[in-house]
TORPA-4810 file (N, C-alpha, C, O; in nm, 3 decimals):
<nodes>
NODE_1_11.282_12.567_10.883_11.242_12.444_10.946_11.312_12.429_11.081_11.237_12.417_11.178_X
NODE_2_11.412_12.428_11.098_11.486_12.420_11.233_11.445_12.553_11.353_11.430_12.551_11.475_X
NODE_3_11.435_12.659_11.251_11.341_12.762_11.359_11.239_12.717_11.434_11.219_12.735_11.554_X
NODE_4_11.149_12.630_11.316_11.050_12.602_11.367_11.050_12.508_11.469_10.950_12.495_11.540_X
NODE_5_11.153_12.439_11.487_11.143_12.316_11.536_11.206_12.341_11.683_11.183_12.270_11.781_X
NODE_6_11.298_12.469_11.680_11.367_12.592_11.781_11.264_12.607_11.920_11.285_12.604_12.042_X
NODE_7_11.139_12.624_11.832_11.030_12.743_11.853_10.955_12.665_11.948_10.917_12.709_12.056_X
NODE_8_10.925_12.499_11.890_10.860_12.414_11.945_10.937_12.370_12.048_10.867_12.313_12.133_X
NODE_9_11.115_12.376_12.090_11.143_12.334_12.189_11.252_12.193_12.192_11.319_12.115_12.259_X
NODE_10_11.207_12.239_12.057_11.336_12.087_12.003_11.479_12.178_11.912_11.487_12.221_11.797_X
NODE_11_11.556_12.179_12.003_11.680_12.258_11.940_11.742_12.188_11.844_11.816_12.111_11.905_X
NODE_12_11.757_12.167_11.700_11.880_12.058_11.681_11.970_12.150_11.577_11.950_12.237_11.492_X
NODE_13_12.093_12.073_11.639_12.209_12.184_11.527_12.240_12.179_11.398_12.263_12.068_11.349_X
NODE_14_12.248_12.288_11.319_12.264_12.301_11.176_12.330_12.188_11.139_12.301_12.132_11.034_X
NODE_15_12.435_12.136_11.229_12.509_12.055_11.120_12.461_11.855_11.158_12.508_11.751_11.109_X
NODE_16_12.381_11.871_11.234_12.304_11.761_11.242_12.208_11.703_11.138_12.184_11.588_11.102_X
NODE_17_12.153_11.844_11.096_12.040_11.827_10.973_12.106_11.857_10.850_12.066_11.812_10.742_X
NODE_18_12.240_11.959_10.866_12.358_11.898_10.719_12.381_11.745_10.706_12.371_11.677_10.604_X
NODE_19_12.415_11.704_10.833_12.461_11.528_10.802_12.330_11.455_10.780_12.343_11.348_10.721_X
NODE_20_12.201_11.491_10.815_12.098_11.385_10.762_12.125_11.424_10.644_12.216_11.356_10.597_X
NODE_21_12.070_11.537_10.543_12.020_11.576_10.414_12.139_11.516_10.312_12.115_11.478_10.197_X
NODE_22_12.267_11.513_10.371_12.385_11.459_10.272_12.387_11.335_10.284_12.434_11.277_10.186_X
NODE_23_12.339_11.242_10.410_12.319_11.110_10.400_12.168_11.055_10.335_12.166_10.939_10.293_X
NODE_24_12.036_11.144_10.326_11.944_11.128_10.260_11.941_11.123_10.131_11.880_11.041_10.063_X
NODE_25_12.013_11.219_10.092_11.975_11.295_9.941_12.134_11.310_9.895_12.146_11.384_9.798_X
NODE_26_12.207_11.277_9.925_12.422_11.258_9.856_12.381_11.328_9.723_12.298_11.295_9.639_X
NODE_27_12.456_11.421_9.731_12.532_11.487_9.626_12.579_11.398_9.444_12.695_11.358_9.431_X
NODE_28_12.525_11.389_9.380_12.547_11.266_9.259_12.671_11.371_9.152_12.773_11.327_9.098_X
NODE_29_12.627_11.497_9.146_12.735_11.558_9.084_12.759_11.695_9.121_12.658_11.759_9.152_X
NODE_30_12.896_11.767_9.126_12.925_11.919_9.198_13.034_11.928_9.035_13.141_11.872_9.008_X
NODE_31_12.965_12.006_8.969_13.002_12.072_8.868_13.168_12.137_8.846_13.242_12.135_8.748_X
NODE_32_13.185_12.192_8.984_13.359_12.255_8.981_13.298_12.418_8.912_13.383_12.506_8.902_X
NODE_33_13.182_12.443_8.875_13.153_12.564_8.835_12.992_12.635_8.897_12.925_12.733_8.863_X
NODE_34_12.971_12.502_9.029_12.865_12.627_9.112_12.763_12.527_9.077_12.679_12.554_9.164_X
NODE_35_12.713_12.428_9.008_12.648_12.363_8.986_12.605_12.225_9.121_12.692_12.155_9.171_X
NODE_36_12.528_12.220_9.140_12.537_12.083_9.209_12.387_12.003_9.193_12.282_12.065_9.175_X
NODE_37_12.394_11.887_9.203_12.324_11.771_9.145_12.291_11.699_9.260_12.387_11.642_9.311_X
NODE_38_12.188_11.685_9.314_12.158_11.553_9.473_12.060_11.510_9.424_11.990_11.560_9.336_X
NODE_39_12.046_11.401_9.486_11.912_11.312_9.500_11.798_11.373_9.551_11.815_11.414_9.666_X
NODE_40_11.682_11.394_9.502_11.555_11.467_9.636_11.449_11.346_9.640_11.466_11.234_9.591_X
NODE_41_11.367_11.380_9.688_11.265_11.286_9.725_11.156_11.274_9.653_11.092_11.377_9.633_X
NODE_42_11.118_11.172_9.609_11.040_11.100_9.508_10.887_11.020_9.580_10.876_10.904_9.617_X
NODE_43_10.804_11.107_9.581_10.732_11.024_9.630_10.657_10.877_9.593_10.568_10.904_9.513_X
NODE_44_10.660_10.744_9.618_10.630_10.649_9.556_10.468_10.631_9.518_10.403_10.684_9.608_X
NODE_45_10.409_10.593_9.449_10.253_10.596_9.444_10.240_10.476_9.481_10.328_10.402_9.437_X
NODE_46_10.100_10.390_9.598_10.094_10.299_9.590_10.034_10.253_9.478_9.968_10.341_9.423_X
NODE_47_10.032_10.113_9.403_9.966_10.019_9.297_9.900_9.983_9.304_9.807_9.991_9.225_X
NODE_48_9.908_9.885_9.458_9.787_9.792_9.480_9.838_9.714_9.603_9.945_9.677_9.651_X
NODE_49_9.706_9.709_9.628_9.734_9.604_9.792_9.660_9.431_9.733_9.557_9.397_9.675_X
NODE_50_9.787_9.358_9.789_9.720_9.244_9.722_9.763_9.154_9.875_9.850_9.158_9.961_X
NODE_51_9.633_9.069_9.840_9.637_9.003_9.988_9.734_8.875_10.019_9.716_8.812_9.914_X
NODE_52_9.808_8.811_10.082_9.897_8.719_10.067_9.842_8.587_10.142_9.769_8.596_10.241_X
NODE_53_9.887_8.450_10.079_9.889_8.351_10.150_9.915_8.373_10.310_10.025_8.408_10.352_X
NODE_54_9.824_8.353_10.377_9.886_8.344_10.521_9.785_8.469_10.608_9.770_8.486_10.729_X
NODE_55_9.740_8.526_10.518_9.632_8.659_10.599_9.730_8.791_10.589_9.664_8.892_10.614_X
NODE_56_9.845_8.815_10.565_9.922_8.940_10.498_9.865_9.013_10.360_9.794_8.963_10.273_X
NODE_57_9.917_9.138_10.367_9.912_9.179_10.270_10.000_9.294_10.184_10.013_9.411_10.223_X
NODE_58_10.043_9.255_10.093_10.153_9.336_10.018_10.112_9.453_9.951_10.018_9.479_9.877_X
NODE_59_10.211_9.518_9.997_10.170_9.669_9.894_10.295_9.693_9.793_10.414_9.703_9.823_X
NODE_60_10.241_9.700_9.682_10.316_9.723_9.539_10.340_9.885_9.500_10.249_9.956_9.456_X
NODE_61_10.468_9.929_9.524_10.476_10.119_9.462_10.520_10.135_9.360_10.586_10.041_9.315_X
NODE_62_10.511_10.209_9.309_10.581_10.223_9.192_10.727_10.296_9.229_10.727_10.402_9.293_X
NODE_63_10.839_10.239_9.189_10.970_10.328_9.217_11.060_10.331_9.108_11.183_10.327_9.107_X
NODE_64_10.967_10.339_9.006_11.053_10.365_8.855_11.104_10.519_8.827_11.196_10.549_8.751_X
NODE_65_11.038_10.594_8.890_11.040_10.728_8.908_11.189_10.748_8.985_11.249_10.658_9.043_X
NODE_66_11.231_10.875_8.971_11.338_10.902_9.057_11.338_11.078_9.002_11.337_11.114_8.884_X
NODE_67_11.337_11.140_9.087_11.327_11.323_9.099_11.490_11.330_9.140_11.550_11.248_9.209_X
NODE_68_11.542_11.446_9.082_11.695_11.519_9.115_11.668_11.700_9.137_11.610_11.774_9.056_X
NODE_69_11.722_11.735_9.256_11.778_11.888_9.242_11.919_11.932_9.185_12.038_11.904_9.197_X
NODE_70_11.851_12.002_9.129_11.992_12.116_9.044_11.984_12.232_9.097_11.925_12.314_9.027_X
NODE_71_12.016_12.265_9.181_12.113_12.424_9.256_12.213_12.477_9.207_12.299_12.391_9.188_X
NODE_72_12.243_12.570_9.180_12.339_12.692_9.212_12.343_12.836_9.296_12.253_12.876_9.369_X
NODE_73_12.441_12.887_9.274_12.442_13.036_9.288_12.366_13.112_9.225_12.369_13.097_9.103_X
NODE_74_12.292_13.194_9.267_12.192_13.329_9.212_12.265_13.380_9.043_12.217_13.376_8.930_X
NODE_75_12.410_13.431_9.099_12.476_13.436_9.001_12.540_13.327_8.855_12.624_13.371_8.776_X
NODE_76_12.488_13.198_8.846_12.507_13.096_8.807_12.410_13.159_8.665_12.293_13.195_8.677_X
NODE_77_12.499_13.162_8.513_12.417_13.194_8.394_12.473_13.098_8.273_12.469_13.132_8.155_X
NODE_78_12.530_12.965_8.323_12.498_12.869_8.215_12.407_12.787_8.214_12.346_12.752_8.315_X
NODE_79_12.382_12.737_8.072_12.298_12.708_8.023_12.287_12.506_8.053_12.347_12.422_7.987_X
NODE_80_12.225_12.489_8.130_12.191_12.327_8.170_12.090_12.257_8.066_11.970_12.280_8.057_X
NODE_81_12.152_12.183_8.004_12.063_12.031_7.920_12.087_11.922_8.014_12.187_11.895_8.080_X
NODE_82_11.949_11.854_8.003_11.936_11.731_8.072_11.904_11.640_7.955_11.812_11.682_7.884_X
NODE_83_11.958_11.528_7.919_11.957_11.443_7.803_11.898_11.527_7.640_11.807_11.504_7.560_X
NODE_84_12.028_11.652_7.655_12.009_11.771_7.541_11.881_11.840_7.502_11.841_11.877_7.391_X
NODE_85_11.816_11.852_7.651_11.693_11.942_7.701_11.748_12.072_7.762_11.844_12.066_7.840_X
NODE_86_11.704_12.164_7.737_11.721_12.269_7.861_11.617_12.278_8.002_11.495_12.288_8.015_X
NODE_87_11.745_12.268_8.113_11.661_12.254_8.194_11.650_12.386_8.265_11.753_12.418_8.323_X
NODE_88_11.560_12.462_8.273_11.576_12.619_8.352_11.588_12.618_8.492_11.537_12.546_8.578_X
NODE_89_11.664_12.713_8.496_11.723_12.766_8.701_11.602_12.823_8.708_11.525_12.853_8.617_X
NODE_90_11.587_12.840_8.870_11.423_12.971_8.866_11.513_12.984_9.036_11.576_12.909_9.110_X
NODE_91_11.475_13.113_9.034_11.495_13.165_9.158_11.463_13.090_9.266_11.352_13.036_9.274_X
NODE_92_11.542_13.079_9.347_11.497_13.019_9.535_11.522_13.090_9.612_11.549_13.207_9.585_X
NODE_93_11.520_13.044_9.725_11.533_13.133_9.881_11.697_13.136_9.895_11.773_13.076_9.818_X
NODE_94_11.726_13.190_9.971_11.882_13.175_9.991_12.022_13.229_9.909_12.142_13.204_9.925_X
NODE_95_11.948_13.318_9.813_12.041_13.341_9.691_12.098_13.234_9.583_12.202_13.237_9.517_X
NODE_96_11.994_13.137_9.589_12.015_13.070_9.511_11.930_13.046_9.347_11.827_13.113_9.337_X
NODE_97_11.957_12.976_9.248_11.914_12.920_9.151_11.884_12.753_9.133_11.979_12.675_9.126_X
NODE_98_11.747_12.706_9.126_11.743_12.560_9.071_11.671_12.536_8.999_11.638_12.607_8.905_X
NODE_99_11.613_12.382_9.038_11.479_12.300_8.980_11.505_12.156_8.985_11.605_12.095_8.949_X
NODE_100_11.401_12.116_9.035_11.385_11.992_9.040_11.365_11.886_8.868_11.341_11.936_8.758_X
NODE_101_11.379_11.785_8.890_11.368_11.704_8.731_11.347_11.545_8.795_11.415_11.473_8.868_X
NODE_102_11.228_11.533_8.734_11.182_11.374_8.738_11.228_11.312_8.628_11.248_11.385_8.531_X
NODE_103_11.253_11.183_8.615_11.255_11.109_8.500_11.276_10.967_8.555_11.312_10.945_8.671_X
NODE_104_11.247_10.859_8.445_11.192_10.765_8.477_11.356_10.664_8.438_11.419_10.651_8.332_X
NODE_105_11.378_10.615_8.566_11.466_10.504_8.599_11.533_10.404_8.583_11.651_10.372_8.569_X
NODE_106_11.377_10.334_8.591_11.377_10.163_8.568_11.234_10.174_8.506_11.179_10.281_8.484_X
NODE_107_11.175_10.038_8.476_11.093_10.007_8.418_11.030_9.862_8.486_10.977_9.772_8.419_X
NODE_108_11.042_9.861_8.598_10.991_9.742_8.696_10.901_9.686_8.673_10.870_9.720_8.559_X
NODE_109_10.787_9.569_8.734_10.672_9.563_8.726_10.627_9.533_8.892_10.673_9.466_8.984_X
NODE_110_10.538_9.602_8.875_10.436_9.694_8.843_10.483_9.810_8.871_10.537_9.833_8.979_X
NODE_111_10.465_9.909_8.764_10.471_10.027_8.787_10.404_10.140_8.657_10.397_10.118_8.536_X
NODE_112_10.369_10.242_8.722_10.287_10.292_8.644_10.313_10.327_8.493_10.434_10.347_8.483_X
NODE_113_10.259_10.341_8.388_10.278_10.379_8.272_10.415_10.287_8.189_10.509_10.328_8.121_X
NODE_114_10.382_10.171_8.224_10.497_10.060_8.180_10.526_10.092_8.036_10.636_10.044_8.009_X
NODE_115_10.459_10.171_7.903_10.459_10.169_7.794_10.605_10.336_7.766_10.671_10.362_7.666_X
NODE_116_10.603_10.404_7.897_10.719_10.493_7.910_10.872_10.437_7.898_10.918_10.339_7.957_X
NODE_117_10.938_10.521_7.808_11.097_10.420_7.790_11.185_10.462_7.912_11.147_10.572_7.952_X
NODE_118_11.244_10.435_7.952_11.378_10.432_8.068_11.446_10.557_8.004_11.484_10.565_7.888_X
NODE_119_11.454_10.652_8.099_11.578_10.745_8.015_11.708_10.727_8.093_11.731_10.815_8.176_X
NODE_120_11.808_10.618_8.080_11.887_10.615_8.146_12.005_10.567_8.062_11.971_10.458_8.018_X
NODE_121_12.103_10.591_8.028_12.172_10.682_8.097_12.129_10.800_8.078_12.071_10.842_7.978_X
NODE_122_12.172_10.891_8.231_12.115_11.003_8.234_12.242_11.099_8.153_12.348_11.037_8.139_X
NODE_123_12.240_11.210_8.110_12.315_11.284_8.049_12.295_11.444_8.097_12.181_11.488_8.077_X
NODE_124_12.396_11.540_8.163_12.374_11.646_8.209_12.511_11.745_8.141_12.629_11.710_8.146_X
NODE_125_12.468_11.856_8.088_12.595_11.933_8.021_12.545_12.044_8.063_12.430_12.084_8.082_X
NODE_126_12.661_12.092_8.075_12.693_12.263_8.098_12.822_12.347_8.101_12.919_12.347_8.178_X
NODE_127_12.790_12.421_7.989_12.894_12.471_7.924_12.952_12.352_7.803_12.879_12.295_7.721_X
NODE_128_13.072_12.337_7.815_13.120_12.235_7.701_13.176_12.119_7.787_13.275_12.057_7.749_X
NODE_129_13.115_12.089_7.899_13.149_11.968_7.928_12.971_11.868_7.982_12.858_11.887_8.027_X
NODE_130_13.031_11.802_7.951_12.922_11.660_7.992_12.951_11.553_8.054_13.056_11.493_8.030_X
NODE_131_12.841_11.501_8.164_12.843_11.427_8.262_12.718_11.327_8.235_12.615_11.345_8.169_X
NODE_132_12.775_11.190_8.326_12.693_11.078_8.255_12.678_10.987_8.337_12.773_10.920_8.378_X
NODE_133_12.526_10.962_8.383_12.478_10.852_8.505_12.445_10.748_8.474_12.341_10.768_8.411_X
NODE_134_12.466_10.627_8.476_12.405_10.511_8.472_12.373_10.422_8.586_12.418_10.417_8.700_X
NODE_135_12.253_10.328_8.501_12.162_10.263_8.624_12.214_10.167_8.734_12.147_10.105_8.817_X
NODE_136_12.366_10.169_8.715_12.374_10.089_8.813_12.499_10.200_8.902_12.568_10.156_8.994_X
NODE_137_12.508_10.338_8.856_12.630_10.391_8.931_12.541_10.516_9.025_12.461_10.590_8.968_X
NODE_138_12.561_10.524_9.127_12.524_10.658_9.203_12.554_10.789_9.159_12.480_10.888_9.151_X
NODE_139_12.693_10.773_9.128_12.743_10.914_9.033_12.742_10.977_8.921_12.809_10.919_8.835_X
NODE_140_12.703_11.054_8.894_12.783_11.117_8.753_12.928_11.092_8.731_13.010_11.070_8.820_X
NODE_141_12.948_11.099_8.613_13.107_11.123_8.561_13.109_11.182_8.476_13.004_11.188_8.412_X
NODE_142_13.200_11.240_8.440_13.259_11.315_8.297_13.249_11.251_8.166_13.273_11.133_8.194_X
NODE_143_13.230_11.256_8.056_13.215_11.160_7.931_13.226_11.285_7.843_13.213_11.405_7.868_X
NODE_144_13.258_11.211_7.721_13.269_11.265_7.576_13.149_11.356_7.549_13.035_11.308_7.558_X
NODE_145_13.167_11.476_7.519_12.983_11.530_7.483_12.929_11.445_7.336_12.811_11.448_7.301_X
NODE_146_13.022_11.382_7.271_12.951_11.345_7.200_12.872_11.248_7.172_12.818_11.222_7.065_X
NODE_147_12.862_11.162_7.331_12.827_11.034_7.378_12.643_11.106_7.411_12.561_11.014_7.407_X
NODE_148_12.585_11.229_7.437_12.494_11.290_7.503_12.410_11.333_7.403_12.453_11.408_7.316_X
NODE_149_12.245_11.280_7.402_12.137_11.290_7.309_12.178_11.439_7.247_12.253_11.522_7.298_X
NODE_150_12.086_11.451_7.084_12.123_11.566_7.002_12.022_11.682_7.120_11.982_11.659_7.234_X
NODE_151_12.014_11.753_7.071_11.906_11.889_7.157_11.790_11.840_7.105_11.771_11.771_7.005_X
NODE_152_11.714_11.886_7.185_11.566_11.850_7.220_11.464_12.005_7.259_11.491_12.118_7.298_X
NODE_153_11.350_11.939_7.225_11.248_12.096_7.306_11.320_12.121_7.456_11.422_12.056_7.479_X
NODE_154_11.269_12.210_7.555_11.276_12.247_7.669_11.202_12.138_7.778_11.088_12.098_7.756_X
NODE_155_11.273_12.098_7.888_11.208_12.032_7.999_11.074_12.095_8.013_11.053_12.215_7.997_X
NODE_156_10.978_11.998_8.045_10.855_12.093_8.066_10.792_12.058_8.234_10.826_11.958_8.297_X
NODE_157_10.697_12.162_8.287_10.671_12.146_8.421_10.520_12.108_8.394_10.451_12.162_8.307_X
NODE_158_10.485_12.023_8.468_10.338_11.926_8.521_10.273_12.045_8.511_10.199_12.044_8.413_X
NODE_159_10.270_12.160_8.577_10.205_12.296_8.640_10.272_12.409_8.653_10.357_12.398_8.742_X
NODE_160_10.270_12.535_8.593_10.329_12.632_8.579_10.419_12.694_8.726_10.522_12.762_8.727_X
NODE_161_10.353_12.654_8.821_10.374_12.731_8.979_10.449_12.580_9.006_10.457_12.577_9.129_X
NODE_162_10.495_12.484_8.966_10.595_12.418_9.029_10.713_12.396_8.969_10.740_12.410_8.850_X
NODE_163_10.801_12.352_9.081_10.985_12.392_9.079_11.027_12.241_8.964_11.118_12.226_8.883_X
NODE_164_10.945_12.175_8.995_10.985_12.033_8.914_10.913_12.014_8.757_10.800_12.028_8.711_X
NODE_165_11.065_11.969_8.698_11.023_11.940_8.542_11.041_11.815_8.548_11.103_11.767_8.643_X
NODE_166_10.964_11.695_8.394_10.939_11.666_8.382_11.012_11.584_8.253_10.986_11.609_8.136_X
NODE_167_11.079_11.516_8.284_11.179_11.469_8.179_11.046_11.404_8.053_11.030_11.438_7.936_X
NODE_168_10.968_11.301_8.135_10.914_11.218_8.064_10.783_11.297_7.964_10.699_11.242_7.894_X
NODE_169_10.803_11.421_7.985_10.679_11.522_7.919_10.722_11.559_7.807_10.654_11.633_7.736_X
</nodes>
């Protein structure tokens, strides 16, 4: 991307677009073993446009949704549960290992599929330790593994050819 952007005549420096992506997308958990956890981007669906007193009109999204990347090292071979799911690495560019993971937030109104439960707190283990998000903290923390759902089937993906699973599947 910055090549490209090189190419077109707009130079900007690596560590310009390091400081957006860490102020966009912050880091929620760094494992201490190669693991790392950020925020990615969630696209909102609109609901509905509803017209307002006054000749305005409001648009309703849904933002119950919230998507996370999980990266590592190429060399990275433990085994990741997401609320005692396995979530699989798949090869990336860069010598790396990830995958993206949606799951559902909040439970607002309006928002789509209101009859879906909240999976929150979120719960992430690897190896013999476990980490634990809740809805009102930005971070992970460390917690008891025995505080973290029993095992479950495998995260599943919307579509075979994409990087993102699907908590709520």
């Amino acid at each position: 991307m910055l090549a490209d952007l090189a190419t077109a005549g707009i130079a900007l420096p690596r560590r310009v677009f390091d400081d957006i992506i860490a102020w966009r997308l912050p880091v929620l958990l760094d494992s201490g073993m190669g693991l790392i956890v950020r925020r990615a981007l969630e696209s909102w669906p609109l609901l509905c446009e509803t017209p307002l007193e006054g000749g305005t009109t409001s648009r309703f999204v849904d933002t119950s949704v919230e998507r996370l990347e999980f990266s590592a090292p190429a060399g990275f071979s433990e085994r990741v549960l997401v609320q005692g799911r396995e979530l699989p690495l798949v090869p990336l560019p860069g010598k790396r290992v990830g995958a993206g993971l949606r799951y559902r937030r909040s439970a607002l109104y309006p928002s789509l599929h209101p009859g879906l439960a909240v999976q929150m707190p979120l719960f992430v283990q690897v190896d013999a330790r476990t980490w634990r998000r809740d809805p009102e903290r930005l971070q992970f923390f460390e917690c008891d593994p025995a505080a973290a759902p029993p095992a479950g089937p495998p995260c599943c993906r919307l579509h075979p050819t994409l990087l993102t699973y699907d908590l709520r599947l």
